[in-house]
C-alpha positions in Angstrom: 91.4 -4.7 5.5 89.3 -2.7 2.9 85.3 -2.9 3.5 82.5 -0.6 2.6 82.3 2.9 4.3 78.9 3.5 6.6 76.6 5.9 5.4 76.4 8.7 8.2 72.3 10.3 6.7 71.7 13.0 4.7 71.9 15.5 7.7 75.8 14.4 8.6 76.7 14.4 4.4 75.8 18.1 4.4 77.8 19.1 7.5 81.0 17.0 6.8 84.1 17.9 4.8 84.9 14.9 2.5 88.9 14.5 0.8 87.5 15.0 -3.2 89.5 12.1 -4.5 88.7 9.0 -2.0 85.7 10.9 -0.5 86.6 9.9 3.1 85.4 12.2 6.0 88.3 14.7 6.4 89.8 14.3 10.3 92.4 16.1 12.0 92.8 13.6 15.1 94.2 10.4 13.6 96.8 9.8 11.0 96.4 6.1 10.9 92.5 6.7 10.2 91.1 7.5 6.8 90.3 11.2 5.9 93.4 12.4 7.7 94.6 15.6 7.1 96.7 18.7 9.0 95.1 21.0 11.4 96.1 23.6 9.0 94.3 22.0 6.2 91.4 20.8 8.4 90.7 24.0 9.6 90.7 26.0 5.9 87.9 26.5 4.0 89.2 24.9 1.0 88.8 21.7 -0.9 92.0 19.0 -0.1 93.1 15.8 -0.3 93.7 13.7 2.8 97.2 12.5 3.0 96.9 9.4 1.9 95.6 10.5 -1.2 97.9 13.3 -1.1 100.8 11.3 -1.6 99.2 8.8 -3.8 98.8 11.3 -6.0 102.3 13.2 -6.1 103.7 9.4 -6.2 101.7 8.7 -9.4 102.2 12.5 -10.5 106.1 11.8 -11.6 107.3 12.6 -15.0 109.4 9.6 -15.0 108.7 6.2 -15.5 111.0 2.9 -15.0 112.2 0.2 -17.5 111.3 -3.3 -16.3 114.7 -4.1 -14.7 116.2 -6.2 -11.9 114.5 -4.0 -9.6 110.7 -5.3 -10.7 111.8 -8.8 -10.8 113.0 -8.6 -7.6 109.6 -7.2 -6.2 107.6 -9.9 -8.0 109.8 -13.0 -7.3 109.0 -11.8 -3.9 105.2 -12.1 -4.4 106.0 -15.5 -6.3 107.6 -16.4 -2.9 103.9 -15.4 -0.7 101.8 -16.8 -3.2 100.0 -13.0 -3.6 97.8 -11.5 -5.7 99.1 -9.5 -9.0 96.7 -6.7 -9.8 97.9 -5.7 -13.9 95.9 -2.7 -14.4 95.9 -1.8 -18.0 94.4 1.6 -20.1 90.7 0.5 -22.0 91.9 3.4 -24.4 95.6 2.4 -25.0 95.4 -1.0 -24.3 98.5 -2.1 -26.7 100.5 0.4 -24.8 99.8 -0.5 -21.4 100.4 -4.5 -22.4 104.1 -5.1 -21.0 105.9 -7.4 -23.0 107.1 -10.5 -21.4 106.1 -10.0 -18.1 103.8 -13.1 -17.9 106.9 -14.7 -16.7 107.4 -12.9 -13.5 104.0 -12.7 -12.4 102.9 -14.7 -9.6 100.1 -17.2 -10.3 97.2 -15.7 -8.7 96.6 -12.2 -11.0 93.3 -10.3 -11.6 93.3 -7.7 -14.3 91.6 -4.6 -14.4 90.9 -2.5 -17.6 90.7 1.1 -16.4 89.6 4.3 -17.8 86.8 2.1 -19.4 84.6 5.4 -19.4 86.4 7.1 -22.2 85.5 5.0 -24.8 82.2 5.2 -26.8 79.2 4.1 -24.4 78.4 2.1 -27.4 82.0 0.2 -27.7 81.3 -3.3 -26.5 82.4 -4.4 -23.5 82.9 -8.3 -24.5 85.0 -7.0 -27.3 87.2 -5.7 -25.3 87.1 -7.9 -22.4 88.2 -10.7 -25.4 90.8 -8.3 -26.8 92.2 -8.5 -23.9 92.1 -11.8 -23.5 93.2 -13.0 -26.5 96.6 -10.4 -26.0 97.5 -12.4 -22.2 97.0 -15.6 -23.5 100.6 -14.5 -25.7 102.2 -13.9 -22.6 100.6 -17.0 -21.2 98.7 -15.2 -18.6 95.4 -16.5 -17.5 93.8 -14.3 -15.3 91.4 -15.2 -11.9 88.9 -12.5 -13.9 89.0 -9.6 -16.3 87.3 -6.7 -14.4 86.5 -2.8 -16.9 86.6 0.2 -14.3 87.2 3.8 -14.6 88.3 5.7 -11.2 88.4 9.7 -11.4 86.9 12.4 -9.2 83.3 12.1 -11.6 83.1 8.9 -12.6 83.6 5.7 -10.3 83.1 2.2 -12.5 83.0 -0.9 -10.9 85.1 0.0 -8.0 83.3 -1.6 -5.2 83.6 -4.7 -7.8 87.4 -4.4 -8.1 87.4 -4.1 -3.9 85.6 -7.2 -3.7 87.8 -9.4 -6.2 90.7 -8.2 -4.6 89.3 -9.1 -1.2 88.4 -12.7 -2.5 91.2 -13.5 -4.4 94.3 -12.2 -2.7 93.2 -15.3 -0.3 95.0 -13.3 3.0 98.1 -11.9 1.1 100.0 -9.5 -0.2 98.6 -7.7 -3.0 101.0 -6.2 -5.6 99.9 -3.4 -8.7 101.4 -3.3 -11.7 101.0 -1.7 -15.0 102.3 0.6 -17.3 103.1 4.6 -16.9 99.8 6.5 -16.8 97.2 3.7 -17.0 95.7 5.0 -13.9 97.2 2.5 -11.3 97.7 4.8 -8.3 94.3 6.8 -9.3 92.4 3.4 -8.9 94.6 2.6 -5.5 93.0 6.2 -4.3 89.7 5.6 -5.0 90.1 1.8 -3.2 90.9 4.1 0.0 87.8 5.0 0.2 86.9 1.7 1.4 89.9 1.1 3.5 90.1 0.6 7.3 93.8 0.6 8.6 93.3 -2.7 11.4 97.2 -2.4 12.4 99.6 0.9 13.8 101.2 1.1 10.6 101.2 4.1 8.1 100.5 4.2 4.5 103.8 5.3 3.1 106.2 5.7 0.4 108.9 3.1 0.8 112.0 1.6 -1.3 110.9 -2.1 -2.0 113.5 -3.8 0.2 116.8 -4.7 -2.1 116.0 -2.5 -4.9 115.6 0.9 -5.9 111.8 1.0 -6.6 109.9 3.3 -4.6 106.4 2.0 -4.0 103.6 2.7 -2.3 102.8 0.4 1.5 99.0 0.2 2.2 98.9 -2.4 5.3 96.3 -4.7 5.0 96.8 -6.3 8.4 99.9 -7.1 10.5 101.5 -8.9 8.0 100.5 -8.2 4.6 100.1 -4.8 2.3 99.2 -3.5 -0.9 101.8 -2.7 -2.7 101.6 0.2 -5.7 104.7 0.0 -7.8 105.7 2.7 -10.5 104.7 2.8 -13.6 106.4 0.3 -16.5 107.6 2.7 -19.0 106.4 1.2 -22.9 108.9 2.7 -25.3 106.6 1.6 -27.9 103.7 4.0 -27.2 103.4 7.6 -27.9 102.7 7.9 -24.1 106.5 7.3 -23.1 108.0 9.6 -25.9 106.4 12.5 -25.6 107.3 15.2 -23.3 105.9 14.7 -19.7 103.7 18.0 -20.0 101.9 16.6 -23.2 100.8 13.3 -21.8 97.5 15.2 -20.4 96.5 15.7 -24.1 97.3 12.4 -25.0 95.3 10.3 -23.1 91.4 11.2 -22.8 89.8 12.4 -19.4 86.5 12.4 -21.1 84.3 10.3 -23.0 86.0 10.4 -26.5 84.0 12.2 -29.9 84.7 9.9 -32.9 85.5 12.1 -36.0 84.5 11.3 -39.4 86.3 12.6 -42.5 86.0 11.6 -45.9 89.2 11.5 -48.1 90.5 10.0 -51.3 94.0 9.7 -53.0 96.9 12.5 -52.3 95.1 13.8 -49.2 96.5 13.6 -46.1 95.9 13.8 -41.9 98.1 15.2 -39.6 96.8 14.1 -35.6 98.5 17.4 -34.2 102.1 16.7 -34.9 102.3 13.5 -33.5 101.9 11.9 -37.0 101.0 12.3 -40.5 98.7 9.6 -42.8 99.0 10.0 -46.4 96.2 8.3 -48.7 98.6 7.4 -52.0 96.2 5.4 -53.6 92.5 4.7 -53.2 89.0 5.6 -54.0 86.7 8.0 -51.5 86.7 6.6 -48.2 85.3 7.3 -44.9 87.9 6.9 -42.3 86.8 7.4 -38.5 89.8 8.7 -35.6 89.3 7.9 -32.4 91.9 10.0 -30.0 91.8 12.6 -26.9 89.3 15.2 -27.8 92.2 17.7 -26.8 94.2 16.1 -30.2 93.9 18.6 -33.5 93.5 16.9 -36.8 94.4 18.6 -40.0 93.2 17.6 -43.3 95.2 19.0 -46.2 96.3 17.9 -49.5 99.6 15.5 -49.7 101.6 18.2 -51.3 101.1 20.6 -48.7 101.2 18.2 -45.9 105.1 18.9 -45.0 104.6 22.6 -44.9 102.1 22.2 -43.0 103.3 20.1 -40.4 106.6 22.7 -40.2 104.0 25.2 -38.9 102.4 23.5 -36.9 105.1 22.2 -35.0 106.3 26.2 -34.9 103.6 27.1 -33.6 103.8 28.5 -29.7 100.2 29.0 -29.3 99.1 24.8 -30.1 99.5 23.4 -26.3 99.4 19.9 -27.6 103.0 19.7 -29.7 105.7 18.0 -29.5 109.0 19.9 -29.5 110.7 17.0 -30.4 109.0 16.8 -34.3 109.9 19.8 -36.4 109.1 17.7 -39.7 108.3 14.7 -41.8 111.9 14.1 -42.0 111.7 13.5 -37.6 109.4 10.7 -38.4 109.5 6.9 -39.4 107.3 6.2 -43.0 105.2 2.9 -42.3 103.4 1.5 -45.7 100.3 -0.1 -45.1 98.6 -2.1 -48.5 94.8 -2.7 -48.2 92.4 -5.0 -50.0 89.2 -4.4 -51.8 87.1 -6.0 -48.3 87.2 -6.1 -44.6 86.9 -3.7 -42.0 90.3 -2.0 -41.0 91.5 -0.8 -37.6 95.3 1.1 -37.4 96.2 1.5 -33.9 98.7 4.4 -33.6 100.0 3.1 -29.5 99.6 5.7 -27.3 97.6 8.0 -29.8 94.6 6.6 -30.5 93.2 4.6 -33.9 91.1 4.4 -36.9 88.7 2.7 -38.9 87.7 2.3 -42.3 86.6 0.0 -45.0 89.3 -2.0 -47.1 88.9 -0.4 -50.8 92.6 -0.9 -52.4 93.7 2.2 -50.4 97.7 2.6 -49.9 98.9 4.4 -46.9 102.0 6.1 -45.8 102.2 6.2 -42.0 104.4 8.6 -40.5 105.3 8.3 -36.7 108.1 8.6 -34.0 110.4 5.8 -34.5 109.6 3.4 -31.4 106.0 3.8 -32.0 104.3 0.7 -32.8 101.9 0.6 -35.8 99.1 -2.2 -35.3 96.7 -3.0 -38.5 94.1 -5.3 -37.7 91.2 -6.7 -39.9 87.9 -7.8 -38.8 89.5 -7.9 -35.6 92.1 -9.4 -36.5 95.5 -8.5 -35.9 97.1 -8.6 -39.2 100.3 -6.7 -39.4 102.3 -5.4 -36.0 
C-alpha cells in the first residue's frame, strides 16, 4: 500500500541518514523495507540512494526509448482485462510532445493524468490554462480522465505529490496501477518520489521485470499480494525535438529550473537561431516583440537573415557549445516551415520538444527551419490554428 511516512521529531531528523531522492530513512537490515541500502553504502559517509530508488533511477536513466508496439498493447489489454488504473503522466513544458497519438484506444477506462514538471513554467502561467489545454488535447483521443492532477517531483521541489498518492489510492479502487507516458516526462522520477510514502505489506521485491509475453522491461512495485504498480518505459514521440536529439543533449533540452522568458525585438530580414536546433527567419513584417520560452541552458542568436547560414555553420562547429547537435551542420539539414500572419491576434509557435513563442499578429511572414519529424504547432488566441 502507499500511506504517509511518520514523522520521527526534530531530535531523530538530525541524527538519521535519509536516501536524497525519496527521503526515506536509509537501513541496512531489510531489503523489503523502504530506505534499504548495502552495509557498504550504509556504513559510508556519503550521500546515496536506497535501492529502490537506485534502480528507478538507472531504469529511467536509459538513452533509449520504445515505439508503441505489440509489446505496450499487450501490457495494457492486460490492465483492460483487471479493470486498473492508467496513470498518463505528461511534461507541463512539452506537453505536445509527451501527448501519444492514438493511445486513447488502448487505455483502460479508469485513467488519471498527471502534468509533471509543472514548476518550470512561469509562476505566473495559469494553471486552468493548462489544465484545459490539456483537456481539450484528450478529448481527440477520446480520453476522459477521473481528474487532471499539475505536479513537479525532483530532489528541490515536490508539487502535489501527496495529492497524486491520494488519487491513485482512491481511484485504482484495489488494482493494479499502470504508468505511462512519453520518454523523459518524468514518469519514473514521480514513481521515486511516491516511494516515499510506500510501505511493502507482502514478501515481494521491487524489481525490474519483463512484462510477461513481451519484451518491455518495467518496473514491479507490489501493492499487496496481488496487485502492483507497474512503471513502463518511456513512449518514444518522433515528433519532438526530445526523441531526435542525441541522448546526451536531452539534459539541455528540457528545463530543471523555473524557465526566464526572453524578449527580443525584431523586424523584417532578421533572424533567430535557438542554439542549432532551429533557425526563424522574419521575411516580412513590421517591428515586433517576440517572447521564447525554452531551457535556460538553450543559446539564442539574433543576427541578420543574410548572415544567418554562416552563422549557424559555426555554431554547429563549434566544440566548446555543450548544447549542439552533431546531427545539424546547416540550414540545408533542416525542414523550411512558412508560417503567414494576420494584422490581429495573439500568436503562439510551439517548436515540440524545444520550447515556444509569442508575439502579436502584425502581417509578419516566417520561415521556420527545423529537423524534419519535428512538429510545428501555430495557435491563435489559444487556438490551434495550423499543426
Amino acid at each position: 500500500m502507499i500511506r504517509k511516512t511518520k514523522t520521527s521529531g526534530l531530535t531523530a531528523e538530525i541524527r538519521v541518514r535519509r536516501c536524497y531522492s525519496c527521503g526515506s530513512i536509509l537501513q541496512d537490515k531489510d531489503p523489503s523495507a523502504a530506505g534499504y541500502v548495502t552495509s557498504e553504502k550504509f556504513n559510508s559517509n556519503e550521500d546515496v540512494l536506497c535501492e529502490r530508488c537506485n534502480k528507478l533511477r538507472h531504469f529511467s536513466d536509459r538513452s533509449t526509448s520504445y515505439d508503441f508496439n505489440d509489446d505496450y498493447i499487450t501490457v495494457l489489454e492486460a490492465a483492460i482485462k483487471e479493470d486498473a488504473l492508467a496513470v498518463y503522466v505528461l511534461n507541463a513544458f512539452c506537453l505536445t510532445g509527451s501527448f501519444l497519438h492514438n493511445i486513447g484506444k488502448f487505455l483502460p477506462e479508469k485513467v488519471l493524468v498527471i502534468v509533471n514538471k509543472r514548476d518550470v513554467l512561469p509562476k505566473q502561467y495559469s494553471d486552468e490554462y493548462l489544465k484545459e489545454y490539456v483537456r481539450k488535447a484528450l478529448e481527440k483521443e477520446d480520453i476522459h480522465p477521473l481528474d487532471i492532477i499539475l505536479s513537479a517531483s525532483h530532489q528541490n521541489t515536490q508539487l502535489n505529490i501527496e495529492i497524486v498518492r491520494d488519487a491513485i489510492v482512491k481511484y485504482r479502487e484495489g488494482k493494479s496501477v499502470y504508468v505511462i507516458g512519453a520518454y523523459q516526462v518524468g514518469k519514473s522520477t514521480l514513481v521515486s518520489n511516491l516511494l516515499k510514502y510506500y510501505h511493502n505489506p507482502t514478501n515481494k521485491m521491487i524489481q525490474t521485470i519483463p512484462f510477461p509475453n513481451t519484451s518491455l522491461a518495467v518496473v514491479s512495485v507490489p501493492l499487496d499480494d496481488k496487485t502492483y504498480l507497474y512503471d513502463l518505459p518511456g513512449i518514444y514521440n518522433s515528433k519532438s525535438l526530445v526523441s531526435f536529439v542525441e541522448p546526451q543533449l536531452v539534459k539541455y533540452l528540457i528545463p530543471r529550473t523555473e524557465i526566464k522568458p526572453e524578449t527580443y525585438t525584431s523586424k523584417k530580414d532578421q533572424s533567430f537561431l535557438l542554439s542549432n536546433f532551429a533557425r526563424i527567419d522574419i521575411t516580412e513584417g513590421d517591428r515586433t516583440a517576440f517572447t521564447f520560452y525554452k531551457s535556460n541552458d538553450i543559446t539564442i542568436i539574433r543576427c541578420k537573415t543574410s548572415h544567418a547560414d554562416e552563422t549557424l555553420r559555426d555554431l554547429s562547429n563549434n566544440k566548446d557549445q555543450l548544447s549542439v547537435t552533431k546531427k545539424i551542420k546547416c540550414t540545408a539539414d533542416l525542414t523550411e516551415h512558412k508560417i503567414s500572419v494576420d494584422g490581429t491576434g495573439d500568436y503562439r509557435i510551439r517548436i515540440v520538444g524545444l520550447g515556444y513563442f509569442d508575439f502579436t499578429g502584425n502581417n509578419q511572414q516566417i520561415s521556420l527551419y527545423a529537423p524534419e519529424p519535428i512538429q510545428i504547432i501555430v495557435e491563435k488566441d489559444g487556438t490551434i490554428i495550423s499543426e
